[in-house]
N, C-alpha and C positions, 0 to 999 in steps of 0.2 A: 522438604516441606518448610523449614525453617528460612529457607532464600526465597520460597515462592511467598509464605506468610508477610515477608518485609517487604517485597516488592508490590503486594497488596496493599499494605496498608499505607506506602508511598505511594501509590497511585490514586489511591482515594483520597489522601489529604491531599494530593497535585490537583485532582481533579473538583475537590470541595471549594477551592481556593480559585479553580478557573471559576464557578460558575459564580462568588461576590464577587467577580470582577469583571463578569458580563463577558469573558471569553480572553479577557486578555494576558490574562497568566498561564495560558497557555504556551505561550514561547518560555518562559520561565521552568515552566510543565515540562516540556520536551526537554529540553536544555538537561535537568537534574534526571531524567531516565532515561536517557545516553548516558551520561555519567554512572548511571549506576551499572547496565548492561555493560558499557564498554569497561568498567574496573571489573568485572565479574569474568571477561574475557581474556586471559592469560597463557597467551604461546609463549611456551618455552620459560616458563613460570612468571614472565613480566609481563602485566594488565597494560592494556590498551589505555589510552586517553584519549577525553573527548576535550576541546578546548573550545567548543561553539558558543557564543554570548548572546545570551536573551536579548540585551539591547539590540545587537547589530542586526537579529531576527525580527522585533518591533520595527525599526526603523525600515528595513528591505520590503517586509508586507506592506507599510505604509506609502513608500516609492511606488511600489509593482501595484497598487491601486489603484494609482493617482494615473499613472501612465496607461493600464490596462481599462479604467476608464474613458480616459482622453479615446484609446485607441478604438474601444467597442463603440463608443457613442458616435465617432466621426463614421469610423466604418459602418455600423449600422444604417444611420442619419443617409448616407449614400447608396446604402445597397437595396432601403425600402425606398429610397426615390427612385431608383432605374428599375425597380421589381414592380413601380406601380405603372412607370410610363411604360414598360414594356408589356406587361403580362396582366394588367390591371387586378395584382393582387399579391400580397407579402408573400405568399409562401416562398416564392425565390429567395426571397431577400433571407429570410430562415435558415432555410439549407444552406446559402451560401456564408448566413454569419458563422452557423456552427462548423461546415468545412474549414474559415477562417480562422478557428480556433486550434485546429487539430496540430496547426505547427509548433503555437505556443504550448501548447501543450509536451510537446515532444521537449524544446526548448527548454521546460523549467524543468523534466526530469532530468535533463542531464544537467542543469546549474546548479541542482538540490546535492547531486551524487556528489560533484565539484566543492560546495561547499563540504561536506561531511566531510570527503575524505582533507581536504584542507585543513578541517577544524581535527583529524584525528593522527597521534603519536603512537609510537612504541618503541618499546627503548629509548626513548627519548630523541627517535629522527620522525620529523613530520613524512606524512603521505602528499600528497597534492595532485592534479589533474591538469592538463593543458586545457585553455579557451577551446572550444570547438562547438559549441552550443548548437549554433545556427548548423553547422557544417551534419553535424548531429540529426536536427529536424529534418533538414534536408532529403537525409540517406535514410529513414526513417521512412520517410512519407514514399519512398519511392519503393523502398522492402517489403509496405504493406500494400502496396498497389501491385507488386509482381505479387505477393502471396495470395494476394485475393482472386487474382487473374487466374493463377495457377489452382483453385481451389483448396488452398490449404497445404497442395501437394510439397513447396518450396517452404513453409514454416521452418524448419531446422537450419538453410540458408540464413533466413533473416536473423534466427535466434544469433547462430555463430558472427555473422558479419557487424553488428551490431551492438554483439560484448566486442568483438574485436576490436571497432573503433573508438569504442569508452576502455577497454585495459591497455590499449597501446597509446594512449594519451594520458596515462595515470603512473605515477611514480612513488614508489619509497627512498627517499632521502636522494638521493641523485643518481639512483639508479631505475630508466625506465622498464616498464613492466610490457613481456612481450607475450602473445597472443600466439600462440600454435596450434598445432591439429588441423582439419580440414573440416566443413562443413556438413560433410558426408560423413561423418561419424554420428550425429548426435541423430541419425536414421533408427541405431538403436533405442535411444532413449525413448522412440516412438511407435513401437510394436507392440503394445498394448492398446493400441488404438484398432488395430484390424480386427481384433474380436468386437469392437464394438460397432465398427462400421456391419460387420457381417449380420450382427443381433440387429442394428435397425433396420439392416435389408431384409431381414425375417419376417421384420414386425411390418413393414410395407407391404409385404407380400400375403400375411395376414388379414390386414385392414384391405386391401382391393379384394381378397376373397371371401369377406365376409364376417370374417372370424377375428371379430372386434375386441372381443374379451383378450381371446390369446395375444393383439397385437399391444395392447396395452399393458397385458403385464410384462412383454418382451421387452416393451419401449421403458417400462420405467427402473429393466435389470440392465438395460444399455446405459441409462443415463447414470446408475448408479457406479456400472463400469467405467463410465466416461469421466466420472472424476477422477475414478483412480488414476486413469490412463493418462489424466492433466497433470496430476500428481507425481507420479512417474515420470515424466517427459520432463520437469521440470527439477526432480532431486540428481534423476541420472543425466540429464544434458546440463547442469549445474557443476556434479562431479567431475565429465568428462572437460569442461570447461577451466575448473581447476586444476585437473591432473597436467593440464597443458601451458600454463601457466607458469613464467620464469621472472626473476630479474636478477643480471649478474652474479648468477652461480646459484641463487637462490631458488629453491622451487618449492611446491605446496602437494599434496595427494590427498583426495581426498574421499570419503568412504561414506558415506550418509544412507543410510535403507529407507526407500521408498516406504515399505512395508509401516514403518515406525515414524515416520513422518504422515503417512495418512492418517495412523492414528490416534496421533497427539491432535490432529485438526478434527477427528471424527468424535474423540473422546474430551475435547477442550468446547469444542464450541456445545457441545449436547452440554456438557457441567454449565457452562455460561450462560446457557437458553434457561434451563431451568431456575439457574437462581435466579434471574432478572427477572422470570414470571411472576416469584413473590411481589416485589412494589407494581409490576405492571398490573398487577389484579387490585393492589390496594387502591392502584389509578384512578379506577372505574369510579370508586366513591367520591373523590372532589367532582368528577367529570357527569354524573348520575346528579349528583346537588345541585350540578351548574345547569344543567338542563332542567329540575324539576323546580328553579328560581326563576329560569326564564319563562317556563311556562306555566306561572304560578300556583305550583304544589299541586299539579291532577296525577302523578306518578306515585305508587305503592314505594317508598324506599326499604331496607336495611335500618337499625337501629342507627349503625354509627354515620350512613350517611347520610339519614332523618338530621342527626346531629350538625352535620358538616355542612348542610343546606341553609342552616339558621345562619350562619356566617355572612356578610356583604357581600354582592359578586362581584366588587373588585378583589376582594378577598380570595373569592372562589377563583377568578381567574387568575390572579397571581399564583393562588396554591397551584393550579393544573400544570401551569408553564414550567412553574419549578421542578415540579414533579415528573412533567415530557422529558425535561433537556436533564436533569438527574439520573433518567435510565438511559437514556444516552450515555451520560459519563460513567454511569454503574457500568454497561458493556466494555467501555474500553477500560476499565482499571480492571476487571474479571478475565479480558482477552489477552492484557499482560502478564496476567497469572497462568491461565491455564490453556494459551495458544503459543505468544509471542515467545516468553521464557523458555519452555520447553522445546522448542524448535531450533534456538538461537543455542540452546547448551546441546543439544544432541549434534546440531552442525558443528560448532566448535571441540566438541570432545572426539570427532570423527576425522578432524583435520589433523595432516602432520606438518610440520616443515624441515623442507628435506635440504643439505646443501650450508647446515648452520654456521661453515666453519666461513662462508661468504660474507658475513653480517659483518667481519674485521674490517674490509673495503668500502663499508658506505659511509656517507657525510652526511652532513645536513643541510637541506634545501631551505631557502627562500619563504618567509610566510606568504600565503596568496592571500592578496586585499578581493574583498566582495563588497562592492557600493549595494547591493541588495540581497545578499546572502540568498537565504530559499524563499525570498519577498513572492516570488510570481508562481512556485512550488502551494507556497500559504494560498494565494490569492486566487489560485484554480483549484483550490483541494486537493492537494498532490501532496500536502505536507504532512498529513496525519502519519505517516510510516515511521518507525524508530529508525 
């Protein structure tokens, strides 16, 4: 309770501190909760280090802006001109801008992971990643095109091939990090999913015979299974993924329970919902003022927001704003408390590493330069993740 109480109340002074500064202390923000997670991380009783710089983070968003501008406005500019000579109408041009995004996208997660692990030590030997970004989106966009074709059926492929070319491009200190096991393993991690297919086939067969009641409550113990079954697929194909996992003599096992993992997410987000409903109800009172000023005072108020209505509506609308992007930031400093935390020390305290007497043999690699750190991570909203 005492490491969750200080990571609260670092998150809300990081987070108090983004919002005077109109959002930009926010790499500043990340920066010191890395820091704090990664010292709280300690294999083998030596804390991880995080060595990522807020500067070089401002400046990268600022680059991956500028460029991701240039490139939407040209691309657009071009795809609503042939979308109107061809089809006399944008919507091509739409679907075709946001298909053109899905690479960058792929793109910045792996230059985001790239930086992290670059920017992260232990024992005092850097991590690092090879370039491969593009090579990345590539293989990417082609995994989700066979999985989607296949219905879903190939997802554990993509999952395996995919860590595989992000860990066999990733090093500790100059020894790289190899990818095993086979793709057809992580079949397992996905058998919690056939009870749920079977309950919506119930609930279909319900609903075409009439028996609409029954189909809906089936449907809503499927969907409720169906998290689990994402949850599961994701701790045990996670596991198996680790368990496989080498570099020069070094290996990892690793042991995480579904079961406890669902319900730090079941039991973190419900606590989190709840308190933010506090200020989210006090909301309604600037927001109640702000309406009964524009529409000059024909609405019954509340005493305190009779009160809060006398105020100027610039007034009123500066308080509402504050008060939106406030529970915004209230969610993410309560979701480091009682999601993020708790998921990061049950994984860590479930890891082993196995093979220690290996660690005599490795060196120290090379820092890797980033002209944009997780600039294009930031600038597609890929960067909020610790």
């Amino acid at each position: 309770m005492g490491a969750r109480r200080r990571l609260l109340w670092l998150a809300l002074k990081m987070d108090f501190l983004t919002i005077l500064t109109l959002g930009i202390y926010r790499f500043w923000m990340k920066t010191r909760l890395r820091r704090w997670y990664w010292s709280a991380i300690r294999p083998g009783g030596h804390p991880l280090e995080y060595l990522g710089d807020p500067f070089e983070k401002l400046l990268g968003f600022l680059i991956a802006v500028v460029i991701l501008a240039f490139y939407v406005g040209i691309v657009n500019l071009l795809l609503v001109f042939a979308s109107f000579s061809l089809f006399q109408s944008n919507t091509a041009a739409y679907v075709a801008s946001f298909i053109g995004v899905i690479p960058l996208w792929f793109y910045a997660s792996y230059r985001a992971r790239r930086y992290v692990l670059g920017r992260t030590r232990w024992r005092g030997i850097r991590l690092g990643v090879d370039p491969g970004a593009w090579g990345y989106a590539g293989r990417a966009l082609v995994h989700w095109a066979v999985t989607l074709i296949s219905l879903g059926l190939l997802w554990p492929r993509m999952t395996f091939m995919l860590e595989k070319y992000r860990a066999e491009r990733s090093w500790y200190g100059t020894a790289r990090i190899e990818q095993g096991g086979s793709w057809t393993m992580l079949y397992r991690a996905a058998l919690p999913v056939l009870p749920v297919l079977a309950m919506l086939a119930i609930a279909a067969l319900c609903f075409f015979t009439g028996n609409i009641g029954t189909a809906i409550g089936i449907a809503v113990l499927a969907g409720a299974a169906g998290i689990y079954a994402a949850v599961h697929y994701n701790v045990v194909s996670w596991k198996m993924l680790m368990d496989h996992k080498s570099a020069a003599g070094l290996g990892l096992r690793a042991n995480p329970s579904p079961l406890r993992v669902f319900g730090i997410y079941i039991v973190g987000y419900i606590t989190t919902s709840i308190v933010v409903a506090i200020p989210a109800a006090l909301l309604t009172l600037p927001l109640l003022a702000l309406q009964t000023s524009s529409t000059g005072g024909s609405m019954e108020l509340p005493f305190s927001a009779s009160a809060i209505s006398a105020l100027p509506e610039a007034v009123l609308i500066a308080l509402t704003a504050l008060c939106y992007f406030a529970l915004f930031l209230l969610w993410g400093a309560l979701r480091h408390a009682f999601v993020t935390m708790p998921l990061l020390r049950h994984y860590a305290e479930t890891l082993t590493i196995t093979g220690a007497d290996a660690l005599k043999g490795f060196s120290q690699r090379a820092r890797d330069e980033f002209s944009e750190a997780e600039g294009f991570a930031e600038a597609l909203d890929l960067g909020a993740a610790i």
